[in-house]
LUMPAKOL-629294 format. One record per residue (C-alpha): residue in one letter; x negated, y negated, z. Coordinates in steps of 0.2 Angstrom, whole numbers, padded with zeros to 4 digits, always signed. Layout:
BEGIN
AXYZ;...
//
This chain:
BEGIN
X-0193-0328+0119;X-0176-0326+0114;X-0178-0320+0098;X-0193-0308+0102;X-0179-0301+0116;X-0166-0300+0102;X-0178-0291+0092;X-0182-0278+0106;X-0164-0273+0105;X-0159-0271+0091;X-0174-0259+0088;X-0167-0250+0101;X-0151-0248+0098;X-0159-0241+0080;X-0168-0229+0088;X-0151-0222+0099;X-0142-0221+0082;X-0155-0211+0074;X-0156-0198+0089;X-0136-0198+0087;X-0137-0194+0071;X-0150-0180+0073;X-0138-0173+0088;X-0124-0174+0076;X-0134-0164+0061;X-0137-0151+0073;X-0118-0145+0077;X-0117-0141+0058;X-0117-0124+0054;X-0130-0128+0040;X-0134-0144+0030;X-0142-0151+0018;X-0150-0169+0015;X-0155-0177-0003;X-0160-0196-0007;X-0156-0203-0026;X-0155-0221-0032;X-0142-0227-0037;X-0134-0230-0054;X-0141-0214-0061;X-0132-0205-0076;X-0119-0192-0076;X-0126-0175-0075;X-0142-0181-0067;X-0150-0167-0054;X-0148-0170-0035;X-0155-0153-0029;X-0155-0137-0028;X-0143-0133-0015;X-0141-0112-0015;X-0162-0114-0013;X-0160-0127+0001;X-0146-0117+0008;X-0155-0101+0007;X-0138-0094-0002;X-0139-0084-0019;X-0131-0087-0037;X-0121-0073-0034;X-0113-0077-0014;X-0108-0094-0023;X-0098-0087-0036;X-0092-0074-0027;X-0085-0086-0014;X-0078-0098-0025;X-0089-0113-0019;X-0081-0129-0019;X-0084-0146-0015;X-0073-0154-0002;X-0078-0175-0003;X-0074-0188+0009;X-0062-0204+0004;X-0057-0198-0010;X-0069-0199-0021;X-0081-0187-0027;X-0098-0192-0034;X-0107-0175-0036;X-0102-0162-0043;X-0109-0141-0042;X-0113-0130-0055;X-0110-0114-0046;X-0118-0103-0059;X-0135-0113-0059;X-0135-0118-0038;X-0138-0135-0041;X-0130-0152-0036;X-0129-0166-0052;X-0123-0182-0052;X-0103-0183-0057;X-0100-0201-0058;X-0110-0219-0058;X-0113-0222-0041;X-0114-0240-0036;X-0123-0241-0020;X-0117-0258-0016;X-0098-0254-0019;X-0099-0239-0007;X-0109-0245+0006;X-0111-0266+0004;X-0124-0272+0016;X-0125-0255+0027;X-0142-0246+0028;X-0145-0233+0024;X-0132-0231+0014;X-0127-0212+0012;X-0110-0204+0006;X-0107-0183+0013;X-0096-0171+0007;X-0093-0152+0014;X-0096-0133+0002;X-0085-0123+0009;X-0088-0104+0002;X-0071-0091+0007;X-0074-0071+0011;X-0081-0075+0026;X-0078-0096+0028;X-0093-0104+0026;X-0096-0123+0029;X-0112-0132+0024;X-0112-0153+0025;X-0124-0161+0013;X-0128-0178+0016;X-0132-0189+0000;X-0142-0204+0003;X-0141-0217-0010;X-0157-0227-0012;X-0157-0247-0017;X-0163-0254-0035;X-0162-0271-0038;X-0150-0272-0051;X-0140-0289-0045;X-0147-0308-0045;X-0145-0319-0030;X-0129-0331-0032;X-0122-0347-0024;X-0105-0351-0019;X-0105-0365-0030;X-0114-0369-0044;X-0114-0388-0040;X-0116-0395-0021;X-0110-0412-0018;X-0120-0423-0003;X-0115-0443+0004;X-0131-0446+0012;X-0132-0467+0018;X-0146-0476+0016;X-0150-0480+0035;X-0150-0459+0037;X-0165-0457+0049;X-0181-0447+0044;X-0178-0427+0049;X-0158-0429+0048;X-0153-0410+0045;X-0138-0404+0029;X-0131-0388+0030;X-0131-0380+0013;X-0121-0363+0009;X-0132-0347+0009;X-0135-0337-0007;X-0129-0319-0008;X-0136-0305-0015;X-0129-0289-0014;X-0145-0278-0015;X-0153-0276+0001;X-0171-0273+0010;X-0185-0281+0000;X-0170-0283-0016;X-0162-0296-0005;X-0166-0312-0003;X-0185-0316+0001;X-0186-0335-0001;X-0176-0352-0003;X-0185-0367-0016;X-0181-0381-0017;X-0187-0396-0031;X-0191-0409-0031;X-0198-0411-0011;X-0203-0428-0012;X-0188-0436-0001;X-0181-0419+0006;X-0188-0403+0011;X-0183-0384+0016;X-0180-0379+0034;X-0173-0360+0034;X-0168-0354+0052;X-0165-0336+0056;X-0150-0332+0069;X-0152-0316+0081;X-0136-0306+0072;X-0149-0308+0055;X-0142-0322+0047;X-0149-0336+0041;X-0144-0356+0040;X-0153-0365+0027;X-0155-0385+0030;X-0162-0398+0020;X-0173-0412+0030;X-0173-0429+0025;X-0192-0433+0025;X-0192-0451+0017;X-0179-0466+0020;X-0167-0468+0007;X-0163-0485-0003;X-0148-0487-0011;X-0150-0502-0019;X-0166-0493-0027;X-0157-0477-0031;X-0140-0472-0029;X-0141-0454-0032;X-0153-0437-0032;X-0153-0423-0041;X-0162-0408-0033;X-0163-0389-0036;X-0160-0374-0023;X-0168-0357-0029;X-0166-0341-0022;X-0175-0327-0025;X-0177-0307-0022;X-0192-0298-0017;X-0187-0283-0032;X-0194-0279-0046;X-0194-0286-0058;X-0189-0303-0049;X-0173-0307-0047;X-0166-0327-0045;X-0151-0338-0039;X-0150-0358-0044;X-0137-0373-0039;X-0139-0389-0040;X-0137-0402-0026;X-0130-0419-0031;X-0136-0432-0018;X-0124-0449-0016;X-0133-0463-0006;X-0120-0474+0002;X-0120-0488+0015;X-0124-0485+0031;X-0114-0473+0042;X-0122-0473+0062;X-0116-0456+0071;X-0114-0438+0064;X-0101-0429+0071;X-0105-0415+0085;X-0095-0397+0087;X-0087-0393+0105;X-0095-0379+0103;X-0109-0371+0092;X-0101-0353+0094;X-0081-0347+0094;X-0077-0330+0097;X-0058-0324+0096;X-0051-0304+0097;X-0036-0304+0081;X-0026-0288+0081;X-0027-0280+0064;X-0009-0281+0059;X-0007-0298+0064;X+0002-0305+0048;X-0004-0319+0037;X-0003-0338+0046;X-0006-0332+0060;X-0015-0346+0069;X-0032-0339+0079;X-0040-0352+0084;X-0045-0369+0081;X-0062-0380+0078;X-0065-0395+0084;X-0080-0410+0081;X-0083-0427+0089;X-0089-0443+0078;X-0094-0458+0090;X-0090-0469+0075;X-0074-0478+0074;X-0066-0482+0056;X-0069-0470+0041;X-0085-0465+0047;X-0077-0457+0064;X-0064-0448+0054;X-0071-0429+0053;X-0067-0415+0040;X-0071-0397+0041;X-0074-0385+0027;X-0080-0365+0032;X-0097-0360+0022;X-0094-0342+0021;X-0093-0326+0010;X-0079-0324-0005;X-0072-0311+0005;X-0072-0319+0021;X-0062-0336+0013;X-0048-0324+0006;X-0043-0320+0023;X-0044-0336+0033;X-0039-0355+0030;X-0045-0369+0038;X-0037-0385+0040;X-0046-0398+0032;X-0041-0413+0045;X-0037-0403+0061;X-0050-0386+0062;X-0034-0375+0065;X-0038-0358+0057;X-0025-0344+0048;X-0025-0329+0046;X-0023-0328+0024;X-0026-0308+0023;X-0023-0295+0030;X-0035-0288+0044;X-0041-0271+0045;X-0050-0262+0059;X-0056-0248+0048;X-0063-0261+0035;X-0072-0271+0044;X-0069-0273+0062;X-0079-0291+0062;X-0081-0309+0054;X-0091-0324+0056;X-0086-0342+0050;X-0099-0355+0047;X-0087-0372+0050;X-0096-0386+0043;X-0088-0402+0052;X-0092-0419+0040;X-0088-0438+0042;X-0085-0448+0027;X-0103-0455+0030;X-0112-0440+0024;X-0115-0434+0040;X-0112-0412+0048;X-0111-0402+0060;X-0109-0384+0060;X-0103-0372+0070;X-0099-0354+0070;X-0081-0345+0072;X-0083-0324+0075;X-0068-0315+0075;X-0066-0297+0081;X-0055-0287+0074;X-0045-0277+0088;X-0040-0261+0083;X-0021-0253+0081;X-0014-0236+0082;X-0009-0239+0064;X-0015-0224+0056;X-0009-0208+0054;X-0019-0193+0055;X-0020-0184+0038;X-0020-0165+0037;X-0028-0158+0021;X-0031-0138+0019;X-0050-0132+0014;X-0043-0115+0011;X-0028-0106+0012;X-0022-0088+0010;X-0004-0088+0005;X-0005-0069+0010;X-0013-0057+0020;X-0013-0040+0023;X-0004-0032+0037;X-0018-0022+0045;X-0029-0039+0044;X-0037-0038+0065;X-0033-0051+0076;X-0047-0066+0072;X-0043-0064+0052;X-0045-0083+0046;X-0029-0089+0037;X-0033-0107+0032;X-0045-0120+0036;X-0039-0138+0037;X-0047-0156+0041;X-0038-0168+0052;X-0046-0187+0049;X-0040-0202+0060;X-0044-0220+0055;X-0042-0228+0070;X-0056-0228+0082;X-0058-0222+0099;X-0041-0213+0109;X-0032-0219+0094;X-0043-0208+0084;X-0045-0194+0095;X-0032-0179+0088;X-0024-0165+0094;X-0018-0150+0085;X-0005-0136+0087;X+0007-0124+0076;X+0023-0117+0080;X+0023-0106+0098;X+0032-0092+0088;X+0019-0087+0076;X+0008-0073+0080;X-0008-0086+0076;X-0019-0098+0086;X-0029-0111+0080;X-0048-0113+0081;X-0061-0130+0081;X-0076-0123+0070;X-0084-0142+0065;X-0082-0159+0071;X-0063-0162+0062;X-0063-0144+0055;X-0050-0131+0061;X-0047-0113+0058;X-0032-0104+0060;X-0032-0085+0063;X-0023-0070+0068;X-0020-0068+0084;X-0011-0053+0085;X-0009-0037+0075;X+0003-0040+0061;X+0020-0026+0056;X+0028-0033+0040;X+0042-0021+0041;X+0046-0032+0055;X+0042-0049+0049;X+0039-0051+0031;X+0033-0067+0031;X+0027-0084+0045;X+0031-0101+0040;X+0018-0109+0052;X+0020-0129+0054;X+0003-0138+0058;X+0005-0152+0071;X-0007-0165+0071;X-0005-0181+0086;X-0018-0193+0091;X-0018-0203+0109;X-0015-0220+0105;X+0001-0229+0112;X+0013-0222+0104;X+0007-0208+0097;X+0008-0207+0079;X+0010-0189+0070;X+0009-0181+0056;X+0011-0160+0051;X+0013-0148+0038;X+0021-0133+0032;X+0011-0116+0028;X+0019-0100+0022;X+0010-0085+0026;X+0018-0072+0018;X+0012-0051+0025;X+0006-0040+0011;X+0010-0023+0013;X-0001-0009+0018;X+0004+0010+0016;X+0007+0012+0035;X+0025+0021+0035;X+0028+0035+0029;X+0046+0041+0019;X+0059+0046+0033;X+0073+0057+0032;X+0092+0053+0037;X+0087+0073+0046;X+0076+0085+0050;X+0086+0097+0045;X+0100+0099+0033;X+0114+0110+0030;X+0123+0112+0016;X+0137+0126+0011;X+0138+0130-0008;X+0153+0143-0015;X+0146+0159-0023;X+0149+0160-0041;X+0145+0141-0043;X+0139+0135-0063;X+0120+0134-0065;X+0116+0116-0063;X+0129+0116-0052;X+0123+0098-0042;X+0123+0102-0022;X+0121+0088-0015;X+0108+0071-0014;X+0095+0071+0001;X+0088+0053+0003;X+0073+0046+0014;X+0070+0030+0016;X+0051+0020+0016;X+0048+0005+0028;X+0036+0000+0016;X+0038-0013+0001;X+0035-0011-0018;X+0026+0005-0023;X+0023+0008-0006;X+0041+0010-0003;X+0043+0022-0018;X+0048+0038-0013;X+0048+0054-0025;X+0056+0073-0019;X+0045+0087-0023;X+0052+0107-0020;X+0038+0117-0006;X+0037+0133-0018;X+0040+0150-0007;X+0047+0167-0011;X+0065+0173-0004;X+0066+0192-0009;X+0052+0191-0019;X+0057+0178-0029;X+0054+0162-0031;X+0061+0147-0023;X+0059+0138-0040;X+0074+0149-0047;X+0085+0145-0034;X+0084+0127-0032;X+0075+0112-0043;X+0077+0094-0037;X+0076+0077-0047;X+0057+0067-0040;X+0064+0049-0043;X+0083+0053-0034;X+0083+0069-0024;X+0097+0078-0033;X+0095+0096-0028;X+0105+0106-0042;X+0106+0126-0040;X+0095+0134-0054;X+0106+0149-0056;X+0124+0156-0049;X+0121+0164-0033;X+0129+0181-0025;X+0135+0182-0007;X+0134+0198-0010;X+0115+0198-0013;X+0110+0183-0003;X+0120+0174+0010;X+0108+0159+0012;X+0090+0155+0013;X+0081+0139+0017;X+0068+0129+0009;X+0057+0114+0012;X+0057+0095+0004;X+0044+0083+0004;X+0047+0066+0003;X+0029+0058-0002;X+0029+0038-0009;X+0016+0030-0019;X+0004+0021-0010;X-0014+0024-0008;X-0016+0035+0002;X+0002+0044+0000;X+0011+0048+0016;X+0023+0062+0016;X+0036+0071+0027;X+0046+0084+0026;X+0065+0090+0029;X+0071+0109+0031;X+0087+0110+0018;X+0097+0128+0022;X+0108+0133+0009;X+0122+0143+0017;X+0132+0152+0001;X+0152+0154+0004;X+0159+0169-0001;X+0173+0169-0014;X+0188+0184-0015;X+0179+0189-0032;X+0174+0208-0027;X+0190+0218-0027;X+0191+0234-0014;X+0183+0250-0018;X+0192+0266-0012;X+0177+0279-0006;X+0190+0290+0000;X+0202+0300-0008;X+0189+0301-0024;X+0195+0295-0040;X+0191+0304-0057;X+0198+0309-0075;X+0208+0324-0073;X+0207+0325-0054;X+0215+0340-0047;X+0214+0335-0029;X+0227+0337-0016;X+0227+0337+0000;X+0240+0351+0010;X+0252+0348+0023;X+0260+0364+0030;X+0279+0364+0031;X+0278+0367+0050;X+0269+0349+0051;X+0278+0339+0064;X+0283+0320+0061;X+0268+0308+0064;X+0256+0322+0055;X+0241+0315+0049;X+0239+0319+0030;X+0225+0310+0024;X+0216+0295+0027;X+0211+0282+0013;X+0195+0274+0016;X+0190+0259+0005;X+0179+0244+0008;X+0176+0226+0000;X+0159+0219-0003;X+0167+0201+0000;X+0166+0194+0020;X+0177+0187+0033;X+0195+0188+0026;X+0189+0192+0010;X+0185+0210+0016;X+0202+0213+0027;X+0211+0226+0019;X+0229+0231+0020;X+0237+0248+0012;X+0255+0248+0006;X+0262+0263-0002;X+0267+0256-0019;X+0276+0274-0025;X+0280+0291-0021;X+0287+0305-0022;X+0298+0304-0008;X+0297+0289+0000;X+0305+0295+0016;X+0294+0310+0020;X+0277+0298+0020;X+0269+0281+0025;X+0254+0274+0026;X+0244+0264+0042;X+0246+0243+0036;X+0227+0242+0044;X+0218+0258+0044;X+0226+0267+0027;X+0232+0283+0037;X+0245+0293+0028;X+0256+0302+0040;X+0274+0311+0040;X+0286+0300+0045;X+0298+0314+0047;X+0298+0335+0049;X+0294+0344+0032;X+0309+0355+0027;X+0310+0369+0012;X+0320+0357+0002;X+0304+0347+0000;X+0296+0348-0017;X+0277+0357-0016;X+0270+0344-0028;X+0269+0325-0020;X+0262+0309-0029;X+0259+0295-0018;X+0252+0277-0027;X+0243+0268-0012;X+0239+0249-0015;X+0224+0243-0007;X+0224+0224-0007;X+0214+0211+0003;X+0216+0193+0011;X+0207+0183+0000;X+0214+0169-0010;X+0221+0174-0023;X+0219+0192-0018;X+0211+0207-0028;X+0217+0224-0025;X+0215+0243-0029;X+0226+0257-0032;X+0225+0275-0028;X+0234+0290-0032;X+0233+0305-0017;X+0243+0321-0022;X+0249+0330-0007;X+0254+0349-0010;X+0267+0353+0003;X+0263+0373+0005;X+0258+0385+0019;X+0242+0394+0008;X+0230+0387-0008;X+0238+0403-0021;X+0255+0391-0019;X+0246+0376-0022;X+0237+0384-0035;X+0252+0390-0045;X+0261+0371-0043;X+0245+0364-0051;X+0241+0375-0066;X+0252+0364-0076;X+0249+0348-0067;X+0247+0339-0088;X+0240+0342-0103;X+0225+0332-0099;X+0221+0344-0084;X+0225+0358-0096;X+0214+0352-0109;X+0201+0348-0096;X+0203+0367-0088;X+0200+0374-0106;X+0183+0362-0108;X+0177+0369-0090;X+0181+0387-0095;X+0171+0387-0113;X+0157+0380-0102;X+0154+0389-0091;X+0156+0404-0102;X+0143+0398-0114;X+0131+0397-0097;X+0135+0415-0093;X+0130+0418-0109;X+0112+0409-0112;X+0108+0415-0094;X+0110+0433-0096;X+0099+0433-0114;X+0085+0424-0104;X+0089+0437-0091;X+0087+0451-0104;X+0072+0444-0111;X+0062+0442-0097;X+0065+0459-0092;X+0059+0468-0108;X+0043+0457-0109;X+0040+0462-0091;X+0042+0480-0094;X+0032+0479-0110;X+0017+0471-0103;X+0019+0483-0088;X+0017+0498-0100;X+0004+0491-0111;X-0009+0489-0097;X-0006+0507-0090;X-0011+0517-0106;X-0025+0502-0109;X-0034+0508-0091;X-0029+0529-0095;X-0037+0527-0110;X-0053+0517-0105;X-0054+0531-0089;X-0052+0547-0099;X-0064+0543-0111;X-0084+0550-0116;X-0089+0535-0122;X-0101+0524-0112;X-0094+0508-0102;X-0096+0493-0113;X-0091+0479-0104;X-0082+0463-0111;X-0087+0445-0110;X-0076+0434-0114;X-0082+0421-0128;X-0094+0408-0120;X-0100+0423-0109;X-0115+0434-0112;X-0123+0451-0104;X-0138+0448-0095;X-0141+0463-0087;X-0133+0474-0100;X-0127+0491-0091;X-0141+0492-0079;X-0150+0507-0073;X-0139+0511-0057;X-0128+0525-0057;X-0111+0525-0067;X-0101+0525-0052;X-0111+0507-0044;X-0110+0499-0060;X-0106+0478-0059;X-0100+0469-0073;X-0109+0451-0073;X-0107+0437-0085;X-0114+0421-0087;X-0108+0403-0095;X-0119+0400-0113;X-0119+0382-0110;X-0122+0382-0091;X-0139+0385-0080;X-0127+0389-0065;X-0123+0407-0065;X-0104+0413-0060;X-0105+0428-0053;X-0089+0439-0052;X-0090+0456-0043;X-0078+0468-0049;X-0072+0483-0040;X-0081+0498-0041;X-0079+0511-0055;X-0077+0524-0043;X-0057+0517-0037;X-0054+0519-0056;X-0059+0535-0060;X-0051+0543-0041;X-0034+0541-0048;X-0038+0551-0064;X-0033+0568-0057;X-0017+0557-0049;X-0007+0551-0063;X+0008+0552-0052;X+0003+0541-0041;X-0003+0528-0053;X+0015+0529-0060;X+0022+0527-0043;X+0014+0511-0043;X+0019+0503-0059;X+0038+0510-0055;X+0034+0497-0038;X+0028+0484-0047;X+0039+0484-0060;X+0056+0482-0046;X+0047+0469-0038;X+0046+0458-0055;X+0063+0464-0058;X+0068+0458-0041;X+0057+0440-0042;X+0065+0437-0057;X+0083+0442-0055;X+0082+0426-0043;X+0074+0415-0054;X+0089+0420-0064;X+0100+0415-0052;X+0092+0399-0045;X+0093+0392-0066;X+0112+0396-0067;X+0117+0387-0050;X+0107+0373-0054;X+0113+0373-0071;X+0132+0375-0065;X+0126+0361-0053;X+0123+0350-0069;X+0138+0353-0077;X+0149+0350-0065;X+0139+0337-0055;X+0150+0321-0060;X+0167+0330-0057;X+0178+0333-0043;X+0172+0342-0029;X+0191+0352-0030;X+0185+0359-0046;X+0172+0369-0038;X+0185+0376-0028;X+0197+0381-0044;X+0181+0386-0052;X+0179+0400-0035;X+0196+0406-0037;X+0194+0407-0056;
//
């Protein structure tokens, strides 16, 4: 009943770890699940993961699918261009999982741009490629002869690695005359074989036996184990010893150090002497012996090894206790493994982005890391965190899986660049920790356009400057990085006065140098503004733009101009001042102007010589030449004054003016001072006389020509109209060429006659009605009259032209003398 119960269980507990399982398949985000025996070649086919996965050739490659394996190890590997899985290295089925079934290794495909994660789930399937094996090759046994029939001998299990129907089906033993097999099975599945005495023994009939134990596997082809049992009948021994107890159980911490002393095994034998004296020897695994040593003579068991929890967190001892008479006892020792927060949790990154852009949105994933504690329940359990200063959070995607993301919008003008420090702690007492260091470094994104030092710029340049001449260096700045940052300057083309901006001004693109393209006038232009814009290289470029004004300063390089008195070769001007003038009398005034501006342009008038220097001055500020005392009749007629115009520049430019001043009360005075003012005006009088002698001249033969001609055709066309109206002979009118008659004389009376002519080359008729004949021929008995009338006509075209005459010579005396003094004109009147 017991072991139908134990049975019942451990089907239970099967059937919980399968529907575990299943729960825990489910939280994946997608899986795959593949069966392959072991020991198969490199390169041999697993599956066809991008089928099974419902994922195409090209989303592998594209996101860089990788395999991520768990221990360390990696068995498969994946051919990303074909989709499939194929075997790496030899897999040992019995190295990776032992005794465990199933036995099945799982590894993670992780696939970046978005983060994909699939699990695959390899289970490795048994062959039988191992033999069952004893502990010993030879097994020593000291029966005594007096040993009752059914008296049990613990022998030590064979081992087979292999397991289901490869392990070990069946125990043999021959010969079976004197002993036999009895194989018990235990609830936790292991078994204790016994050999039963069947027949007494005689030692004085044989001292020893020689038997042989076979083990054999249910695989194919059969697999089998041999030792030999070396029996050695002695005297008679009348009580086997007797365990305290058939089962042990102590809890060992893992780290407990070597000779530590767990516990300790005890047996009783009733007999007294050598036969009462007990020994104990364990009848366990390889692996178990390496870790734990029994006394032979007093049961105390040590610690050998060193335990570990995330090994194996159980053993079970099989203490044989013997006397020297051949008989055992055996009993059984299981030690639990208690586990320690010794293990700290490891942090290993599945994918990182070293950087990322600035304008990545908040959820952007960063890296992906797996956090894996050894230990087992709060000393496993983790938790995670990254520095408070970050602008990232972390999120739990998988079961030991965890993402870390943007959590805000990102500016790497203002932070370039996050070093984010993982924090991984588990719960156990104390708390063991581990971390690591990420850079995240921002990538820049063309988000800022160039920005100038000003809006608005203004700079004063001299007139007269050098072409090339450099003006000055206008700058903006880029928050930006690399050729994001990269600003170039580029001139906004317009038009000032019609011309353009392009030869004023030219600027450099990579530094901003604005040099002046030409020499500029204050005098023509006193400043005009332009526009810059400022554009970097990114995709796509930003720009801005800055208003330059370019104010030109005037330099003293224009000297004054004197408008008033009027200066020529040979003038003859002079200005009167009657000898009555009182002192104070306002002579002239000399009006000049500077093109120039602001002190430049202010003008001051000094008399440089004279004459007389007492009898005139002029005003400092308005160039008013006065009398500074009363004229007298000692006074010469004839004054020269030299007047200095100067302005305020630096250096000042000046002009000089000469103003002759005739002290008289009338012109014929004045006239007669300044017939001999020099030679030059001499020889200048003498070129004005022959002039205007020679126009005299041509005018009055053009006169006298037009005259006769007028008078001539006058003549000719009043005997041409006496002759046609005195005459007998019949009207024949003229056509002019082109012209012909088309209605000849016509049949009207002579006095009603028209005269009508048509074009040759024209269907439109012109007509012209001339006056009637009857006019002409009235006047025949009136010759008198009619020379009335051409003695009228002939005055009026005498009169008409007698001012076309005139209107010629003035404008040609206008011509001649159009560049000279106006005062000449007023000699040429008195002349």
């Amino acid at each position: 009943m017991d072991c139908v119960w134990m049975l019942t269980m451990i089907g239970r507990w099967r059937t919980l770890l399968a529907i575990l399982c299943l729960c825990e398949l489910r939280s994946a985000s997608g899986q795959a699940r593949y069966s392959i025996p072991e020991e198969k070649a490199e390169g041999s086919f697993v599956g066809n993961i991008a089928r099974d996965l419902g994922l195409d050739l090209g989303r592998l490659v594209a996101g860089k699918a990788r395999i991520i394996p768990k221990g360390g190890r990696q068995y498969v590997d994946l051919k990303g261009d074909k989709g499939t899985l194929v075997v790496k290295e030899r897999i040992d089925r019995e190295e990776l999982c032992g005794k465990t079934t199933p036995c099945s290794f799982n590894f993670d495909i992780i696939l970046d741009n978005p983060f994909l994660l699939y699990r695959v789930i390899v289970e490795v399937m048994d062959i039988n490629d191992n033999s069952p094996s004893f502990p010993q090759s030879e097994i020593n046994l000291k029966i005594v002869e007096n040993a009752v029939v059914g008296t049990r001998f613990s022998l030590d299990n064979a081992d087979d690695p292999d397991v289901a129907s490869n392990d070990i089906q069946k125990y043999i033993l021959k010969p079976s005359d004197s002993f036999k097999l009895e194989i018990q099975s235990q609830p936790d599945g292991e078994k204790i074989i016994e050999m039963v005495l069947q027949k007494p023994l005689d030692r004085e009939r044989e001292e020893s036996l020689t038997l042989m134990l076979i083990a054999s596997d249910g695989g194919e082809p059969h697999r089998s184990g041999t030792v030999r049992i070396l029996v050695t009948v002695l005297d008679a021994n009348d009580n086997a010893p007797v365990c305290s107890q058939p089962v042990y159980k102590v809890d060992v911490p893992e780290n407990s150090p070597a000779g530590t002393v767990i516990t300790r095994v005890s047996a009783n034998d009733a007999d007294a002497g050598i036969y009462g004296e007990v020994t104990y020897l364990t009848r366990s695994s390889k692996d178990t012996e390496r870790l734990f040593d029994i006394n032979i003579k007093t049961g105390e068991i040590k610690l050998a090894g060193k335990l570990d929890f995330e090994k194996s967190r159980s053993y079970q001892l099989n203490v044989q206790a013997s006397d020297h008479g051949g008989y055992t006892d055996t009993c059984k020792v299981i030690v639990n493994i208690l586990d320690e927060n010794d293990n700290v949790p490891t942090i290993e990154l599945m994918s990182y982005s070293q950087s990322i852009p600035e304008d990545s949105p908040p959820g952007t994933t960063v890296a992906v890391y797996n956090v894996n504690d050894e230990d087992a329940e709060s000393n496993g359990v983790v938790k995670c965190s990254i520095s408070a200063d970050v602008p990232f959070k972390i999120e739990s995607s998988l079961t030991g899986y965890y993402t870390i993301v943007t959590e805000n919008f990102l500016d790497r003008e203002s932070v370039p660049e996050y070093n984010v420090t993982i924090t991984v702690s588990d719960q156990g007492s104390p708390p063991l920790s581990s971390s690591k260091n990420i850079n995240v470094k921002i990538s820049d994104v063309n988000d800022n356009p160039p920005i100038f030092h000003q809006s608005e710029y203004n700079k004063i340049v001299p007139e007269n400057n050098v072409p090339g001449f450099s003006v000055f260096t206008i700058s903006a700045s880029d928050a930006d990085w690399g050729q994001n940052a990269r600003v170039s300057y580029f001139l906004e083309e317009k038009e000032v006065n019609g011309v353009a901006m392009s030869s004023f001004v030219s600027i450099n693109s990579e530094n901003g140098f604005i040099h002046a393209v030409k020499s500029f006038d204050f005098e023509q232009i006193k400043s005009f503004d332009f526009n810059i814009t400022a554009r970097d290289s990114g995709s796509p470029p930003l720009t801005s733009v800055a208003t330059v004004r370019i104010l030109i300063q005037d330099q003293n390089d224009n000297a004054p101009q004197v408008l008033y008195p009027v200066q020529t070769g040979g003038s003859l001007l002079a200005e009167m001042v009657p000898r009555s003038a009182d002192v104070g009398y306002l002579v002239t005034k000399v009006v000049a102007v500077d093109v120039d501006s602001g002190q430049n342009a202010w003008l001051s008038y000094k008399m440089h010589k004279a004459t007389d220097r007492a009898l005139f001055e002029v005003g400092l500020h308005n160039g008013e030449i006065r009398t500074v005392r009363q004229v007298t009749d000692k006074d010469a007629v004839k004054q020269r004054l030299t007047v200095v115009v100067e302005d305020n520049g630096r250096p000042s430019r000046s002009a000089t003016v000469i103003v002759n001043v005739a002290v008289a009360d009338s012109f014929p005075q004045v006239l007669s001072e300044f017939t001999d003012l020099s030679m030059h005006d001499k020889e200048y009088n003498d070129q004005l006389t022959f002039y205007l002698v020679l126009a005299l001249a041509v005018v009055s033969f053009l006169f006298i020509t037009c005259l006769l001609l007028i008078i001539s055709v006058k003549v000719y066309r009043w005997r041409q109209s006496r002759v046609l109206y005195h005459s007998n002979l019949p009207v024949i009118p003229y056509c002019p060429p082109r012209y012909s008659d088309t209605l000849g004389t016509g049949t009207l009376p002579h006095m009603y006659n028209y005269e009508v002519c048509r074009t040759t080359d024209s269907r439109k008729s012109d007509m012209k009605n001339m006056q009637a004949m009857s006019q002409s021929l009235v006047s025949v008995d009136g010759a008198d009259a009619e020379m009335q009338h051409v003695s009228k006509e002939l005055s009026g075209d005498f009169s008409r032209m007698s001012t076309l005459v005139s209107q010629i010579f003035q404008r040609y005396i206008f011509f001649l003398f159009s560049e000279r003094n106006v005062h000449a004109y007023s000699l040429l009147f008195f002349m």
